[in-house]
C-alpha positions as CSV (number, residue, x, y, z in Angstrom):
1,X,97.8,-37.0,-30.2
2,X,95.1,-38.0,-32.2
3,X,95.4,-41.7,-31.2
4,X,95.0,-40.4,-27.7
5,X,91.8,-38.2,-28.6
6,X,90.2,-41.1,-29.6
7,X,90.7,-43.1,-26.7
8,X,89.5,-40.3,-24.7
9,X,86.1,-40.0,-27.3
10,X,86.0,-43.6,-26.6
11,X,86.5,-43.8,-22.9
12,X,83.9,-40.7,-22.1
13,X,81.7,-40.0,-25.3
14,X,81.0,-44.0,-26.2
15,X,79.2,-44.9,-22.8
16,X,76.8,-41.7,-23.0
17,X,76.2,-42.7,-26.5
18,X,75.2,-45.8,-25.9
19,X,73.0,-44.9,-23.2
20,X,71.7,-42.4,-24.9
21,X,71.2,-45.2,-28.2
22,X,69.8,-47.6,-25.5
23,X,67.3,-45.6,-23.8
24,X,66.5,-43.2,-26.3
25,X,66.7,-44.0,-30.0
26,X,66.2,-48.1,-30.0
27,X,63.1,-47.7,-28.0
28,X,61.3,-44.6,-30.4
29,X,62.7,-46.7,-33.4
30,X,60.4,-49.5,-31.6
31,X,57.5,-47.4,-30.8
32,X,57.1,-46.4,-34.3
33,X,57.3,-50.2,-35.3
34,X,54.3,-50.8,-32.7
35,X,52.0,-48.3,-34.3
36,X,51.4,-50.2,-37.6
37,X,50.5,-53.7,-35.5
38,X,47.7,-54.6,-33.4
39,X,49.7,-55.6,-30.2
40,X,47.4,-55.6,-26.7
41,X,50.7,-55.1,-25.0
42,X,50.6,-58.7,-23.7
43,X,50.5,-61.2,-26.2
44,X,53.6,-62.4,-28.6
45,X,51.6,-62.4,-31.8
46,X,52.2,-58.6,-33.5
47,X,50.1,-58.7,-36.5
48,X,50.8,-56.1,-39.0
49,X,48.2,-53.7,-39.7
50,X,49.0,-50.8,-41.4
51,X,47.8,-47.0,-40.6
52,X,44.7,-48.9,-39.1
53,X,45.7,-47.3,-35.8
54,X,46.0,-43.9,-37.3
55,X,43.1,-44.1,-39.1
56,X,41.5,-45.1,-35.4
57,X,43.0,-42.4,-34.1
58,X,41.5,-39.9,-36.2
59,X,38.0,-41.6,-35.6
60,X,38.9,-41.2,-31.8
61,X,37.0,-37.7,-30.6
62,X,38.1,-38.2,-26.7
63,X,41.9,-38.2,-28.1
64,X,41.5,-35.1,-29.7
65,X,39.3,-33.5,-26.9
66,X,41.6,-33.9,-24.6
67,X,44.3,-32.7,-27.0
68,X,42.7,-29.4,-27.1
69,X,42.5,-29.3,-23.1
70,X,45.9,-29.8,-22.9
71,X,46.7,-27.1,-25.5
72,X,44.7,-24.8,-23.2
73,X,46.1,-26.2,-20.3
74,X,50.0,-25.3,-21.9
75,X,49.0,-21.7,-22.3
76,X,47.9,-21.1,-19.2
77,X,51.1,-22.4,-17.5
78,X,53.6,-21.3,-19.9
79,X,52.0,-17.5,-19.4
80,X,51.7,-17.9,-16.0
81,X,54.9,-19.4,-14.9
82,X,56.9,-17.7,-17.1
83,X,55.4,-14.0,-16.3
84,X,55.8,-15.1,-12.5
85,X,58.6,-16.5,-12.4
86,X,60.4,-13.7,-14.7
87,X,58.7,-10.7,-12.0
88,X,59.8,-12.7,-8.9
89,X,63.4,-13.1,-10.2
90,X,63.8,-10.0,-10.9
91,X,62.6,-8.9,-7.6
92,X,65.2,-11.4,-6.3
93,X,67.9,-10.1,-7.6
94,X,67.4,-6.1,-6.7
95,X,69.7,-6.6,-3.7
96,X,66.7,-7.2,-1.2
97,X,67.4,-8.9,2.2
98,X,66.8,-12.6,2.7
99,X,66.9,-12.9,-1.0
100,X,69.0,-16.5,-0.8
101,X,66.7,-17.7,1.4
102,X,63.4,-16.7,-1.0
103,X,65.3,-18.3,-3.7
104,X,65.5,-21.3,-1.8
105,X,62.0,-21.7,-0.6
106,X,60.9,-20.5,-4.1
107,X,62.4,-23.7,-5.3
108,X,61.1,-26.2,-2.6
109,X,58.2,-27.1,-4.3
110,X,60.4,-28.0,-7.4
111,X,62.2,-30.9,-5.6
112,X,58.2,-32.5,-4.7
113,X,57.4,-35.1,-7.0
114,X,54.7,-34.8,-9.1
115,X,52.6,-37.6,-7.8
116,X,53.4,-36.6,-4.0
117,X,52.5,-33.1,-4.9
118,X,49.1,-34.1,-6.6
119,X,48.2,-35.9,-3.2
120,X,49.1,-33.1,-1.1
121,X,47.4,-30.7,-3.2
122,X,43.8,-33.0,-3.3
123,X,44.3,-32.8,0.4
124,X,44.3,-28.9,0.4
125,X,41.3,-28.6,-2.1
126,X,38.9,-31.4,-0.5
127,X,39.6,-30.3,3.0
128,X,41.4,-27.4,3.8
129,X,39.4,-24.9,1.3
130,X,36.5,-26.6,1.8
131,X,37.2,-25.5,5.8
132,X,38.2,-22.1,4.9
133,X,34.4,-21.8,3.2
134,X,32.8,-23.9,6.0
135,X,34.3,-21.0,7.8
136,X,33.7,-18.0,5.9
137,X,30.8,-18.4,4.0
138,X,33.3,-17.5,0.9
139,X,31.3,-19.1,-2.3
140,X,34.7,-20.4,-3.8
141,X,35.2,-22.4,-0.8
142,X,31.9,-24.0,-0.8
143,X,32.6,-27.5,-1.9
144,X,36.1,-28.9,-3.0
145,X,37.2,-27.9,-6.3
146,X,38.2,-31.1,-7.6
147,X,34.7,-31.6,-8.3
148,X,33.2,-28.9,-10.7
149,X,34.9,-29.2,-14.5
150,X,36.2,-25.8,-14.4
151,X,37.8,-25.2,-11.2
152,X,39.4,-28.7,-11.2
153,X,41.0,-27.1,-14.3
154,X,42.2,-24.3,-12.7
155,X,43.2,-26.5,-9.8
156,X,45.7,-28.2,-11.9
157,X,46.8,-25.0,-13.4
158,X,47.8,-23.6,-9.9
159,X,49.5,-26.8,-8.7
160,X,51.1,-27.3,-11.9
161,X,52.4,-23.2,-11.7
162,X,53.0,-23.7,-8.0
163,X,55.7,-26.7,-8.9
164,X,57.5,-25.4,-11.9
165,X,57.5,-21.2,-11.4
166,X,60.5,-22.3,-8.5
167,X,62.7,-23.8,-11.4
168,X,62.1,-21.2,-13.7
169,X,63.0,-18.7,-11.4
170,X,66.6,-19.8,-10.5
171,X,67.4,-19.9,-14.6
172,X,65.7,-16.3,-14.4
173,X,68.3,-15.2,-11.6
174,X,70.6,-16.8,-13.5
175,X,70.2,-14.9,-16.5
176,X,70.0,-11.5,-14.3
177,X,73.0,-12.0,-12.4
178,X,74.9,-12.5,-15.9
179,X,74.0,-9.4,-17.5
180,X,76.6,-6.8,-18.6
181,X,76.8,-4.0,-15.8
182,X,78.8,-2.1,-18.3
183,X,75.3,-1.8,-20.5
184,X,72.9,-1.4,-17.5
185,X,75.4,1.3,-16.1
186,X,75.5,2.7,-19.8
187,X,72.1,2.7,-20.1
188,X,71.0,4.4,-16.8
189,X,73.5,7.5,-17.4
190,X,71.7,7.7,-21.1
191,X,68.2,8.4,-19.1
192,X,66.4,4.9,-19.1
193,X,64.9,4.0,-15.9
194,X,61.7,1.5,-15.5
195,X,59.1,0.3,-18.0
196,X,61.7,1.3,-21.0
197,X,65.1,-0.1,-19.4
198,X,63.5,-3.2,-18.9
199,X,61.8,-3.5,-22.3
200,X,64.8,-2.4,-24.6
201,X,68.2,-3.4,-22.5
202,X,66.9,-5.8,-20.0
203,X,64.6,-8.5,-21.8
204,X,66.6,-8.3,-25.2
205,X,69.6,-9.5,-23.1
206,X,67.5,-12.1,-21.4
207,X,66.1,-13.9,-24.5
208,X,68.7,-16.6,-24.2
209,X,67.2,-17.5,-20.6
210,X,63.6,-16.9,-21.7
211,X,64.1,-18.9,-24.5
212,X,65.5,-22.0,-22.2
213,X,62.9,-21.3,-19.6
214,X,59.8,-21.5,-22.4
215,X,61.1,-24.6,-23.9
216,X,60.9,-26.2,-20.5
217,X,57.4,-25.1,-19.6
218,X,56.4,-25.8,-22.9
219,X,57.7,-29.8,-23.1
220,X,56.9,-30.2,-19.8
221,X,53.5,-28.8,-19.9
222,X,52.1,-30.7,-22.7
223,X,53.9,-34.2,-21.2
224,X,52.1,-33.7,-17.9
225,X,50.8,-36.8,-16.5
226,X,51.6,-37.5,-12.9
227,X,50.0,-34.4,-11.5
228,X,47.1,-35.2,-13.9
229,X,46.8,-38.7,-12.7
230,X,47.4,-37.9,-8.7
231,X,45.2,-34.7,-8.0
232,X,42.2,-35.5,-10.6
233,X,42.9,-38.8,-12.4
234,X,40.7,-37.3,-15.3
235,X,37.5,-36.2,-12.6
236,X,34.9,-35.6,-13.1
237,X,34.0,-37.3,-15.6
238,X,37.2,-37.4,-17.7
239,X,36.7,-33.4,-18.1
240,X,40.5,-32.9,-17.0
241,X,42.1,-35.9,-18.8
242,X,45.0,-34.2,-20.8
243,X,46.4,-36.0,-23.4
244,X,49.3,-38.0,-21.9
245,X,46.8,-39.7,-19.7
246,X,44.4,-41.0,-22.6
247,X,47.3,-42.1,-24.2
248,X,48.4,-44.3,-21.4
249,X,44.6,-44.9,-20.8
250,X,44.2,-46.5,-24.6
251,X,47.6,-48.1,-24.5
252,X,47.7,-50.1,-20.7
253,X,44.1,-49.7,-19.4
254,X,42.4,-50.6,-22.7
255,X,45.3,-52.5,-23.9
256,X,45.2,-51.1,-27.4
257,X,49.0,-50.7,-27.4
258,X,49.1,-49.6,-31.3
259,X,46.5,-46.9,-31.2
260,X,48.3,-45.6,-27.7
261,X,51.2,-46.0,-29.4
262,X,50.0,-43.7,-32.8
263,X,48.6,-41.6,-30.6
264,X,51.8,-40.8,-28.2
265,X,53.4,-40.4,-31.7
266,X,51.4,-37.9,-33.4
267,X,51.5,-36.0,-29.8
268,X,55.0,-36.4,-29.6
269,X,55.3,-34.5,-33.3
270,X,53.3,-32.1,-32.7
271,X,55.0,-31.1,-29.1
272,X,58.5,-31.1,-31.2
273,X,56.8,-28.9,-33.9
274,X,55.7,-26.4,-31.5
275,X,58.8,-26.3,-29.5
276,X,61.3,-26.2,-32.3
277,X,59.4,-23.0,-33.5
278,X,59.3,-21.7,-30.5
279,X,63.2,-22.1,-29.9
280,X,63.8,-21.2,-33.8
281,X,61.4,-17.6,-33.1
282,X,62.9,-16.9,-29.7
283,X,66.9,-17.7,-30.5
284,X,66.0,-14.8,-33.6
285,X,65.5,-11.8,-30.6
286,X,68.7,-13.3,-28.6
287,X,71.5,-10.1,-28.8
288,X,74.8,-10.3,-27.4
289,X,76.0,-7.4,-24.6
């Protein structure tokens, strides 16, 4: 039996493991390797250098200024999506009519990629709003948001929200469908209805699904790049570059591979940080039914 067990840990197990050795663990090992040398990313000679690269890092104000955007950036769409897509699925799953088909379409935009999506969206902003204001006289509409700082920010909130909210929303039904009738049935005959059956039976039993749902928006979030790159590509004037695209900026475009390199490094720490603490605080409130 237990010669058998292993041929099955070695027949199934081994190949992911490798993959996962392969793809994963070989290449961080690497990366880490890369931030103490000078590498351009194109030449053989990797001269050792040290914490140079940190140190530059530190020195490197646009890194850290579009660190903080993206921390601002995260908040908004973790809020957002999360609050939406937790009211929607709830909605979803009261026994209205069409209810399949509003999942479905709720989770179109999920299966967009993100660079498509970002081309789409630039069209809507530069032309169809700018039409609607054109039409309307409506001051919001009056020029394309892409080009003032602050509503290009909110542009790549919305598209960003618009994207994820459908993904989050079937873990959300999910979560509602599996919930204990027994206790919601228990709790109605015991004189909870609204506002306090949702806040003491229904989210307490739906931590495990809030705490899956957060973890995504939050990883996600801060690792955005391909909406970043299609729908603003840092414009204007590098006010919406978030900090997966400097990194990729200072590591290809400037070909300072080590500094990129220390840079997607001390971003990638801080995202598992905040996300193991999230997971950690959130697993705490999970209660079984």
């Amino acid at each position: 039996m237990k010669r058998k067990s292993g041929k099955d840990f070695c027949g199934f197990a081994l190949p992911g493991l490798f993959c996962f050795v392969a793809v994963v663990i070989v290449p961080f090992i690497y990366g880490v390797y890369l931030t103490l040398t000078d590498w351009n990313g194109v030449s053989d000679v990797k001269n050792f250098v040290g914490f140079t690269n940190f140190i530059s890092v530190v020195k490197d104000g646009q890194f850290w200024t579009s660190l903080l955007l993206t921390f601002k950036y995260v908040i908004f769409v973790v809020i957002i999506v999360n609050v939406l897509a937790f009211a929607i699925a709830y909605l979803l799953t009261r026994g209205i009519k069409a209810q399949n088909f509003f999942r479905a379409g709720f989770f179109t935009p999920n299966l967009i990629g993100g660079l498509v999506l970002g081309y789409i969206w630039q069209f809507v902003f530069s032309r169809v709003f700018v039409g609607i204001g054109d039409a309307t006289g409506w001051s919001l509409f009056e020029s394309s948001w892409l080009s003032d700082p602050s509503l290009a920010f909110a542009a790549l909130v919305l598209v960003s929200v618009w994207q994820l909210s459908g993904y989050m929303i079937l873990i959300y039904v999910a979560g509602f469908m599996g919930l204990n009738q027994d206790v919601m049935e228990a709790a109605s005959i015991d004189g909870a209805t609204g506002w306090t059956k949702l806040r003491h039976i229904i989210l307490p039993l739906m931590m495990s699904s809030i705490t899956i749902c957060l973890f995504l928006t939050l990883s996600r979030a801060f690792m955005v790049y391909d909406i970043n790159l299609s729908l603003t590509a840092g414009a204007p004037y590098g006010t919406t570059e978030m900090a997966a695209m400097h990194v990729y900026e200072k590591a290809f475009t400037s070909r300072q591979f080590g500094v990129g390199q220390a840079e997607a490094l001390i971003l990638f720490v801080i995202v598992a940080i905040i996300s193991g603490v999230q997971v950690y605080l959130t697993k705490r409130q999970e209660v079984e039914a």
